[in-house]
C-alpha positions in Angstrom: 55.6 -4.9 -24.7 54.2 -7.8 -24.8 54.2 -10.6 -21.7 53.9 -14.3 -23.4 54.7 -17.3 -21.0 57.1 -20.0 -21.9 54.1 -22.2 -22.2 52.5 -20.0 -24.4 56.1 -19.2 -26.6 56.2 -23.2 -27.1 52.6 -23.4 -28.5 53.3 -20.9 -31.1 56.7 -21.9 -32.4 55.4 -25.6 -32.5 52.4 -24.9 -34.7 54.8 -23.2 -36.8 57.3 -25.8 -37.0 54.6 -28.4 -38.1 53.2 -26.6 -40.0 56.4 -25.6 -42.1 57.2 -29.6 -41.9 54.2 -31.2 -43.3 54.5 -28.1 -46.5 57.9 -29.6 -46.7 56.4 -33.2 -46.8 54.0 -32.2 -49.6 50.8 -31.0 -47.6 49.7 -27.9 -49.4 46.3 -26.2 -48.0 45.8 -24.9 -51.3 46.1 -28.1 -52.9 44.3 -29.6 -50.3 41.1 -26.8 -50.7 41.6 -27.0 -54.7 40.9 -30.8 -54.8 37.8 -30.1 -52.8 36.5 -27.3 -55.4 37.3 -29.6 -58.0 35.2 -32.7 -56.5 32.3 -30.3 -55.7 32.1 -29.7 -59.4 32.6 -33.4 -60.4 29.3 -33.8 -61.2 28.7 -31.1 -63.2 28.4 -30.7 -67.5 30.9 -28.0 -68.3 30.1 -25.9 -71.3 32.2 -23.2 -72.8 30.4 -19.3 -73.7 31.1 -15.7 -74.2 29.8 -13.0 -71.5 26.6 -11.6 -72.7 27.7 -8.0 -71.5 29.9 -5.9 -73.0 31.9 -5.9 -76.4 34.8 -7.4 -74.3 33.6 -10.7 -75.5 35.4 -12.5 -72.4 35.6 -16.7 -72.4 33.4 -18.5 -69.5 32.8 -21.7 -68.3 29.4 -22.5 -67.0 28.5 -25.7 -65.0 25.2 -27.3 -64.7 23.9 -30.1 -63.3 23.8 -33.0 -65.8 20.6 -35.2 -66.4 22.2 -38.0 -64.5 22.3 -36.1 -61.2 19.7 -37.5 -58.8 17.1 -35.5 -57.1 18.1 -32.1 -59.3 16.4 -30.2 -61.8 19.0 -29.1 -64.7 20.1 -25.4 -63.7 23.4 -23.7 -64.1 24.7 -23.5 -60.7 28.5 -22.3 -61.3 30.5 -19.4 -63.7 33.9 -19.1 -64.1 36.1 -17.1 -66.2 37.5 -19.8 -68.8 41.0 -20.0 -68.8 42.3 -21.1 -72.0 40.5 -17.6 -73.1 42.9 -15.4 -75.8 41.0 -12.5 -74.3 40.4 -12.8 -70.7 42.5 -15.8 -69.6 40.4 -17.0 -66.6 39.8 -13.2 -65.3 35.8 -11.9 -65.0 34.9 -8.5 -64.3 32.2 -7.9 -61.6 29.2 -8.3 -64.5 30.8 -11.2 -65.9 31.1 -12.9 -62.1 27.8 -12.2 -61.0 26.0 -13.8 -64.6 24.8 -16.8 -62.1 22.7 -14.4 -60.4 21.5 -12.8 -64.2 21.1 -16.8 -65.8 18.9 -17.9 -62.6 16.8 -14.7 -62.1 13.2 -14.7 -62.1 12.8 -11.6 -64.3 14.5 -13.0 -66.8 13.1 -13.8 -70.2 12.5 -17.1 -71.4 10.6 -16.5 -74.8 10.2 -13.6 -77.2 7.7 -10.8 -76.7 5.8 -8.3 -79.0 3.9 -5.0 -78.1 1.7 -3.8 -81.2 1.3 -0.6 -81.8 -0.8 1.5 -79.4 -0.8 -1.1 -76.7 0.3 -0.9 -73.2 0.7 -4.5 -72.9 3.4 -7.4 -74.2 2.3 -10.8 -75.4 4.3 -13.8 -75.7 5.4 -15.3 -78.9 7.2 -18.7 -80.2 10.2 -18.5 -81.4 9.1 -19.8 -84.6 6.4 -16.7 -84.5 9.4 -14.0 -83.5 11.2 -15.5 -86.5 8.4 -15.5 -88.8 7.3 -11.6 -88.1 10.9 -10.6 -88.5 11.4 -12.1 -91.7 8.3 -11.3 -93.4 8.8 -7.9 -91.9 12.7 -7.7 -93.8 11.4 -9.0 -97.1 8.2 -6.6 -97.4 10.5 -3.6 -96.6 12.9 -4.8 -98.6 11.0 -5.4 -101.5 9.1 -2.1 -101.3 12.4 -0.2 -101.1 15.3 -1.9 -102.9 16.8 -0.2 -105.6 18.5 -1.6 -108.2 20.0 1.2 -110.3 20.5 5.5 -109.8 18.9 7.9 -111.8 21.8 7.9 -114.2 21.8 4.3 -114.6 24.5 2.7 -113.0 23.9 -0.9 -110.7 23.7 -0.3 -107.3 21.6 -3.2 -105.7 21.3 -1.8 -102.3 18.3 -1.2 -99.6 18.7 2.0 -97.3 15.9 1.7 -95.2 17.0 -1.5 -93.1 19.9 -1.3 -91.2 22.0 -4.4 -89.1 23.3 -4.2 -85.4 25.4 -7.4 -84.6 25.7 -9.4 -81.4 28.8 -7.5 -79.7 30.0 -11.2 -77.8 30.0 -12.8 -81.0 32.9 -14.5 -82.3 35.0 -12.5 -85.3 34.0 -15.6 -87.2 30.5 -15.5 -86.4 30.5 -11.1 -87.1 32.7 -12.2 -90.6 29.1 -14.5 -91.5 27.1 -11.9 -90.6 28.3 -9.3 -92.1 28.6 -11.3 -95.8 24.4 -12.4 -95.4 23.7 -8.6 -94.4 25.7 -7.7 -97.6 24.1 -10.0 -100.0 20.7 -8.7 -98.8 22.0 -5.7 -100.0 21.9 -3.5 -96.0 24.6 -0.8 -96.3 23.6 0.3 -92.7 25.7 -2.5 -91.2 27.1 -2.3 -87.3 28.6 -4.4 -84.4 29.7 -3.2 -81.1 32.5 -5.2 -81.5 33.9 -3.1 -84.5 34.7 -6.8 -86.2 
Protein backbone atom coordinates (compact mmCIF):
# COMPACT_ATOMS: atom_id res chain seq x y z
CA UNK A 1 0.00 0.00 0.00
CA UNK A 2 0.95 3.00 -0.62
CA UNK A 3 1.62 5.97 2.20
CA UNK A 4 0.85 9.55 0.38
CA UNK A 5 0.49 12.66 2.81
CA UNK A 6 -2.39 15.07 2.61
CA UNK A 7 0.18 17.54 1.33
CA UNK A 8 1.17 15.36 -1.24
CA UNK A 9 -2.73 14.03 -2.11
CA UNK A 10 -3.48 17.90 -2.64
CA UNK A 11 -0.52 18.38 -5.14
CA UNK A 12 -1.74 15.69 -7.36
CA UNK A 13 -5.47 16.27 -7.49
CA UNK A 14 -4.65 20.02 -8.11
CA UNK A 15 -2.43 19.49 -11.13
CA UNK A 16 -5.20 17.42 -12.28
CA UNK A 17 -7.96 19.73 -11.84
CA UNK A 18 -6.01 22.57 -13.77
CA UNK A 19 -5.06 20.71 -16.01
CA UNK A 20 -8.65 19.33 -16.97
CA UNK A 21 -9.84 23.20 -16.56
CA UNK A 22 -7.62 24.94 -18.90
CA UNK A 23 -8.50 21.67 -21.75
CA UNK A 24 -11.96 22.81 -20.91
CA UNK A 25 -10.99 26.50 -21.58
CA UNK A 26 -9.57 25.58 -25.03
CA UNK A 27 -5.75 24.85 -24.11
CA UNK A 28 -4.91 21.79 -25.99
CA UNK A 29 -1.02 20.54 -25.72
CA UNK A 30 -1.43 19.09 -28.95
CA UNK A 31 -2.61 22.09 -30.51
CA UNK A 32 -0.30 23.95 -28.71
CA UNK A 33 2.93 21.47 -29.94
CA UNK A 34 1.18 21.29 -33.61
CA UNK A 35 1.39 25.17 -34.09
CA UNK A 36 5.04 24.94 -33.13
CA UNK A 37 5.74 22.11 -35.91
CA UNK A 38 3.93 24.16 -38.24
CA UNK A 39 5.99 27.53 -37.50
CA UNK A 40 9.20 25.46 -37.66
CA UNK A 41 8.34 24.62 -41.22
CA UNK A 42 7.17 28.15 -42.08
CA UNK A 43 9.91 28.82 -43.91
CA UNK A 44 10.21 26.08 -45.87
CA UNK A 45 9.17 25.42 -50.10
CA UNK A 46 6.94 22.51 -49.92
CA UNK A 47 6.95 20.21 -53.00
CA UNK A 48 4.81 17.22 -53.57
CA UNK A 49 6.75 13.52 -54.91
CA UNK A 50 6.31 9.81 -55.06
CA UNK A 51 8.74 7.53 -52.83
CA UNK A 52 11.54 6.36 -54.94
CA UNK A 53 11.30 2.75 -53.37
CA UNK A 54 9.00 0.27 -54.05
CA UNK A 55 6.00 -0.11 -56.57
CA UNK A 56 3.77 1.19 -53.71
CA UNK A 57 4.15 4.51 -55.32
CA UNK A 58 3.21 6.35 -51.90
CA UNK A 59 2.56 10.49 -51.92
CA UNK A 60 5.26 12.67 -49.98
CA UNK A 61 5.86 16.03 -49.18
CA UNK A 62 9.38 17.24 -49.00
CA UNK A 63 10.44 20.68 -47.45
CA UNK A 64 13.48 22.55 -48.30
CA UNK A 65 14.84 25.61 -47.48
CA UNK A 66 13.77 28.34 -49.94
CA UNK A 67 16.38 30.77 -51.70
CA UNK A 68 15.15 33.49 -49.46
CA UNK A 69 16.29 31.87 -46.24
CA UNK A 70 19.34 33.65 -44.87
CA UNK A 71 22.49 32.07 -43.98
CA UNK A 72 21.28 28.49 -45.62
CA UNK A 73 22.32 26.58 -48.52
CA UNK A 74 19.07 25.00 -50.33
CA UNK A 75 18.85 21.32 -48.97
CA UNK A 76 15.82 19.22 -48.20
CA UNK A 77 15.61 19.14 -44.57
CA UNK A 78 12.06 17.52 -43.87
CA UNK A 79 9.79 14.25 -45.40
CA UNK A 80 6.48 13.64 -44.72
CA UNK A 81 3.91 11.28 -45.97
CA UNK A 82 1.44 13.61 -48.07
CA UNK A 83 -1.79 13.46 -46.93
CA UNK A 84 -4.20 14.18 -49.61
CA UNK A 85 -2.47 10.87 -51.09
CA UNK A 86 -5.29 8.20 -52.84
CA UNK A 87 -2.69 5.63 -51.85
CA UNK A 88 -0.99 6.27 -48.67
CA UNK A 89 -3.04 9.10 -47.04
CA UNK A 90 -0.21 10.72 -44.94
CA UNK A 91 1.20 7.08 -43.77
CA UNK A 92 5.22 6.26 -44.76
CA UNK A 93 6.63 2.93 -44.26
CA UNK A 94 10.15 2.84 -42.49
CA UNK A 95 12.02 3.39 -46.25
CA UNK A 96 9.76 5.93 -47.18
CA UNK A 97 10.45 7.88 -43.54
CA UNK A 98 14.01 7.62 -43.50
CA UNK A 99 14.33 9.12 -47.55
CA UNK A 100 15.93 12.35 -45.64
CA UNK A 101 18.67 10.32 -44.63
CA UNK A 102 18.88 8.67 -48.56
CA UNK A 103 18.24 12.48 -50.27
CA UNK A 104 21.17 14.09 -48.00
CA UNK A 105 23.71 11.17 -48.14
CA UNK A 106 27.08 11.53 -49.27
CA UNK A 107 27.15 8.31 -51.40
CA UNK A 108 24.53 9.36 -53.28
CA UNK A 109 24.79 10.03 -56.99
CA UNK A 110 24.54 13.27 -58.38
CA UNK A 111 25.39 12.64 -62.21
CA UNK A 112 25.28 9.62 -64.50
CA UNK A 113 28.15 7.16 -64.77
CA UNK A 114 29.54 4.70 -67.39
CA UNK A 115 31.96 1.68 -67.06
CA UNK A 116 33.25 0.51 -70.72
CA UNK A 117 33.75 -2.67 -71.29
CA UNK A 118 36.80 -4.33 -69.59
CA UNK A 119 37.34 -1.56 -67.09
CA UNK A 120 37.39 -1.65 -63.42
CA UNK A 121 36.72 1.90 -63.14
CA UNK A 122 33.41 4.36 -63.64
CA UNK A 123 33.64 7.77 -65.22
CA UNK A 124 31.35 10.54 -64.99
CA UNK A 125 29.16 11.70 -67.66
CA UNK A 126 26.64 14.83 -68.43
CA UNK A 127 23.39 14.21 -68.64
CA UNK A 128 23.31 15.42 -72.01
CA UNK A 129 26.22 12.63 -72.75
CA UNK A 130 24.08 9.75 -70.77
CA UNK A 131 21.23 10.83 -73.01
CA UNK A 132 23.14 10.94 -76.09
CA UNK A 133 24.91 7.22 -75.71
CA UNK A 134 21.46 5.85 -74.82
CA UNK A 135 19.86 7.04 -77.78
CA UNK A 136 22.29 6.46 -80.40
CA UNK A 137 22.69 3.17 -78.66
CA UNK A 138 18.48 2.46 -79.28
CA UNK A 139 18.48 3.62 -82.78
CA UNK A 140 21.69 1.51 -84.03
CA UNK A 141 20.16 -1.59 -82.48
CA UNK A 142 17.09 -0.77 -83.64
CA UNK A 143 17.96 -0.18 -86.97
CA UNK A 144 20.14 -3.24 -87.28
CA UNK A 145 17.37 -5.49 -85.99
CA UNK A 146 13.88 -4.21 -86.81
CA UNK A 147 11.80 -6.22 -88.86
CA UNK A 148 9.18 -5.24 -90.85
CA UNK A 149 7.49 -8.29 -92.30
CA UNK A 150 7.61 -12.57 -91.49
CA UNK A 151 8.79 -14.93 -93.83
CA UNK A 152 5.32 -15.34 -95.16
CA UNK A 153 4.81 -11.80 -95.64
CA UNK A 154 2.60 -10.35 -93.34
CA UNK A 155 3.43 -6.61 -91.49
CA UNK A 156 4.79 -6.94 -88.31
CA UNK A 157 6.87 -3.74 -87.56
CA UNK A 158 8.39 -4.83 -84.32
CA UNK A 159 12.15 -4.95 -82.69
CA UNK A 160 12.92 -8.08 -80.29
CA UNK A 161 16.12 -7.33 -79.25
CA UNK A 162 15.35 -4.07 -76.96
CA UNK A 163 13.23 -4.47 -74.22
CA UNK A 164 11.57 -1.44 -71.76
CA UNK A 165 11.49 -1.58 -67.82
CA UNK A 166 9.37 1.51 -66.45
CA UNK A 167 9.87 3.66 -63.44
CA UNK A 168 7.73 1.57 -60.76
CA UNK A 169 6.73 5.20 -58.71
CA UNK A 170 5.61 6.61 -61.73
CA UNK A 171 2.24 7.88 -62.10
CA UNK A 172 -0.51 5.54 -64.27
CA UNK A 173 -0.45 8.58 -66.46
CA UNK A 174 3.05 8.86 -66.81
CA UNK A 175 3.35 4.41 -67.34
CA UNK A 176 0.10 5.06 -69.99
CA UNK A 177 2.93 7.64 -72.00
CA UNK A 178 5.40 5.35 -71.78
CA UNK A 179 4.14 2.51 -72.69
CA UNK A 180 2.44 4.22 -76.16
CA UNK A 181 6.41 5.81 -77.17
CA UNK A 182 7.80 2.15 -76.33
CA UNK A 183 4.99 0.86 -78.72
CA UNK A 184 5.54 3.18 -81.57
CA UNK A 185 9.26 2.25 -81.47
CA UNK A 186 8.03 -0.91 -82.14
CA UNK A 187 9.57 -2.83 -78.29
CA UNK A 188 7.30 -5.84 -77.62
CA UNK A 189 9.46 -6.52 -74.49
CA UNK A 190 7.62 -3.91 -72.40
CA UNK A 191 7.53 -3.90 -68.32
CA UNK A 192 6.82 -1.77 -65.19
CA UNK A 193 6.89 -2.86 -61.67
CA UNK A 194 3.97 -1.26 -61.20
CA UNK A 195 1.90 -3.61 -63.53
CA UNK A 196 0.24 -0.21 -64.97
Amino acid sequence: MMNVSRRQFMQVTGSTLAGSSLALMGFSPSEALAEVRQYKLAAAQVTRQTCTYCSVGCGILMYSLSDGVRNAKRAVIHVEGDPDHPVNRGTLCPKGAGLLDFINSPNRLLKPQYRAPGASEWTDLSWDEAMDRIARLMKDDRDANFVTHTDDGKVVNRWLTTGMLAASASTSETGYITHKVMRNFGLLAFDNQARV
